[in-house]
C-alpha positions as CSV (number, residue, x, y, z in Angstrom):
1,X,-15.5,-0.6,12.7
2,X,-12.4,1.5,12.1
3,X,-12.4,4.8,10.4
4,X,-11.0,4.3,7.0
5,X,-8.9,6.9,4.9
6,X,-7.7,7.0,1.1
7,X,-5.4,9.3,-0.8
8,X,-6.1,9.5,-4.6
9,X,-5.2,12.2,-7.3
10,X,-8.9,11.8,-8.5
11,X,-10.9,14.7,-7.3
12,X,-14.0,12.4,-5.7
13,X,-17.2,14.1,-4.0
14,X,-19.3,12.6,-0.9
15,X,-21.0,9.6,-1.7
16,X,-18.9,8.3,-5.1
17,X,-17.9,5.7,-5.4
18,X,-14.0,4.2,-5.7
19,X,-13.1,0.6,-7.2
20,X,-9.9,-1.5,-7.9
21,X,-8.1,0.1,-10.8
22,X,-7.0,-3.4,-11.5
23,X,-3.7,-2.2,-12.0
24,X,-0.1,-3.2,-10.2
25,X,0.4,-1.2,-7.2
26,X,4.2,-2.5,-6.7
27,X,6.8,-3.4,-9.5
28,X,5.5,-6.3,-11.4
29,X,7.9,-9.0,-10.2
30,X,6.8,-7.9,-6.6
31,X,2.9,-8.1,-8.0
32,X,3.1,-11.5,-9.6
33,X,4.7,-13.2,-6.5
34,X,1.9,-11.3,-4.4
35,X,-1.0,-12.8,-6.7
36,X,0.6,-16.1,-6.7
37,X,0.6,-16.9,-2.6
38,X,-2.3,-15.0,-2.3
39,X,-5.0,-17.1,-0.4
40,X,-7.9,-18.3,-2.2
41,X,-10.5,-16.4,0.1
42,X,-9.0,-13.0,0.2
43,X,-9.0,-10.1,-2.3
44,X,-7.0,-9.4,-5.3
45,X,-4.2,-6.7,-4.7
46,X,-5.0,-4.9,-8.1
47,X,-8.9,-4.9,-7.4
48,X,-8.9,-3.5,-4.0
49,X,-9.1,0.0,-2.6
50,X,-6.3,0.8,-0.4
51,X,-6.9,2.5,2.7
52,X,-5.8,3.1,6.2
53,X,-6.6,4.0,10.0
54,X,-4.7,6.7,10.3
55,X,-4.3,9.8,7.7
56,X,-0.1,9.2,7.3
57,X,0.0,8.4,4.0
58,X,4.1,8.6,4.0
59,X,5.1,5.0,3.8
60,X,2.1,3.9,1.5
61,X,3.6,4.2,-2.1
62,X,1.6,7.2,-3.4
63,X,3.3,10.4,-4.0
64,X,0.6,12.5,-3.2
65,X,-3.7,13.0,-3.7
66,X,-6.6,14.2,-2.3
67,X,-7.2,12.9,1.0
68,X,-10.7,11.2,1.8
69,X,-12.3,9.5,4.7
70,X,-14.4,6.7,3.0
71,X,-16.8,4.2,4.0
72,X,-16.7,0.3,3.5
73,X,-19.5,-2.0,3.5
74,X,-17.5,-5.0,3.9
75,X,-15.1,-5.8,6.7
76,X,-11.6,-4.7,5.4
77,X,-8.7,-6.8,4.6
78,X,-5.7,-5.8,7.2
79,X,-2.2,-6.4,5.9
80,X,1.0,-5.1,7.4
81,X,2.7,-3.3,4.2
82,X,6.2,-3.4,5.5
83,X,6.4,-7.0,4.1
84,X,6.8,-4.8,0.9
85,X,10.2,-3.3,2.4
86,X,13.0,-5.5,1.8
87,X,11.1,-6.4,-1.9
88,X,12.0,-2.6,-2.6
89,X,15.4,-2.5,-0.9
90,X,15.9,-5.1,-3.4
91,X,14.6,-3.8,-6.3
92,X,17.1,-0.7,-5.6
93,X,19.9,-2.9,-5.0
94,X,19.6,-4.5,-8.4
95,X,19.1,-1.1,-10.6
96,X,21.6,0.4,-8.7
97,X,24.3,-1.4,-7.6
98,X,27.2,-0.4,-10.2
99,X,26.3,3.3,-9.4
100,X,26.0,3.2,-5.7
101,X,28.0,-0.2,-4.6
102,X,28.7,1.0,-0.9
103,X,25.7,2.2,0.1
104,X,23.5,-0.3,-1.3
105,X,25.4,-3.8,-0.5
106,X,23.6,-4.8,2.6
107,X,20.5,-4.4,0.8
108,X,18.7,-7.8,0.4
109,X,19.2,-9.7,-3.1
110,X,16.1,-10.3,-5.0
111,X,15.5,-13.7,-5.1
112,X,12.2,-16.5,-5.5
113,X,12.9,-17.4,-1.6
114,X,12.8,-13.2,-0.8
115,X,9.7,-12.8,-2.9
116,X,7.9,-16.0,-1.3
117,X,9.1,-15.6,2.3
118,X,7.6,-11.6,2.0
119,X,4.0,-12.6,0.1
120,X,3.5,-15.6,2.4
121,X,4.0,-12.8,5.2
122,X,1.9,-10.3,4.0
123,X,-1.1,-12.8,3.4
124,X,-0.6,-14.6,7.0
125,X,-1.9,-11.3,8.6
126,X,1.5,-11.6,10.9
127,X,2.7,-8.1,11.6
128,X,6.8,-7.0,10.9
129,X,9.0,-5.1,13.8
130,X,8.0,-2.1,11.4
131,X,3.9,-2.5,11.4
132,X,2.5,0.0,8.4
133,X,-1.1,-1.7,8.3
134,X,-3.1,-1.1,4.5
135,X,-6.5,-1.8,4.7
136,X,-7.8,-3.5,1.5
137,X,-11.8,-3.3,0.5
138,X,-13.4,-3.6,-2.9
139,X,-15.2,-0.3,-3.2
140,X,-15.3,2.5,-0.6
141,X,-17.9,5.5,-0.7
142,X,-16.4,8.8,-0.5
143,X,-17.7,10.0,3.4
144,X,-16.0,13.1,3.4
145,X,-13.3,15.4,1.2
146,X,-10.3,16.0,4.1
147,X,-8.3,18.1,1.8
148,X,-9.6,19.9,-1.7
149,X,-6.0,20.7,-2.4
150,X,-3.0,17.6,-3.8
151,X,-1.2,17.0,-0.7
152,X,2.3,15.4,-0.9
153,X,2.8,11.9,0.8
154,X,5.7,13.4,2.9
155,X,3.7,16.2,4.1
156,X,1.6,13.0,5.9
157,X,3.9,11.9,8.4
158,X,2.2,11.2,11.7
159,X,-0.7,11.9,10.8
160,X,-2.1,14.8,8.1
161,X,-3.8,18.0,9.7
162,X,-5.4,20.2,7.2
């Protein structure tokens, strides 16, 4: 089984446990369409436990945490996150158009064909060019604490080293 690792402004100890918030992890338009092609069999994005393989926690969505190795005893969900990318790239396009009109214009519109081609993607396990995989479990126990200071997302890339 692959190592798993979480990053999480709660301060955790070996051997708690973490749950599902059961809050939106993504805007709520991006959340709803997510929850709406999500298969029947597989686990609900606001009650899951987001990890990964690797300790690059840069394109994930946090902003910064603690940073835990953690233990699953279910098999983990894999889904390639970068299905999420053009849903942002929209959602930046369409608060910020009128102020930024150049740079923004290629970015996608967000629209009910955008939102369902990108949730049907994520749940088909089918990888983009840009694979970021998040691995999704119910609960994880905390293994071990990899950092006892807040470490910033960006300070992540390729890889975290204490």
């Amino acid at each position: 089984m692959v190592e798993l690792f979480h990053m999480s402004e709660t301060r955790y100890g070996p051997g708690d446990t973490i749950k599902g918030n059961g809050r939106d992890k993504v805007d709520e338009v991006i959340e709803a369409a997510f929850a709406a092609a999500r298969p029947q069999n597989s686990l609900c994005r606001r009650k899951a436990v987001y990890c990964r393989a690797v300790t690059d926690f840069s394109m994930c969505g946090v902003d910064r945490g603690y940073i835990y190795k953690v233990a699953s005893k279910t098999k983990p969900e894999v889904h390639d996150l970068s299905w999420l990318k053009d849903l942002e790239l929209a959602l930046i396009k369409q608060m910020y158009i009128e102020k930024y009109p150049v740079r923004i214009s290629d970015y996608p519109d967000l629209t009910d064909d955008l939102l369902t081609r990108c949730a049907n993607g994520y749940w088909s396990g089918k990888n983009t060019d840009d694979v970021t995989l998040e691995y999704l479990v119910p609960e994880a126990t905390i293994v071990e604490v990899l950092s006892d200071v807040i470490v910033e997302a960006a300070a992540t890339v390729d890889g975290w080293r204490p």
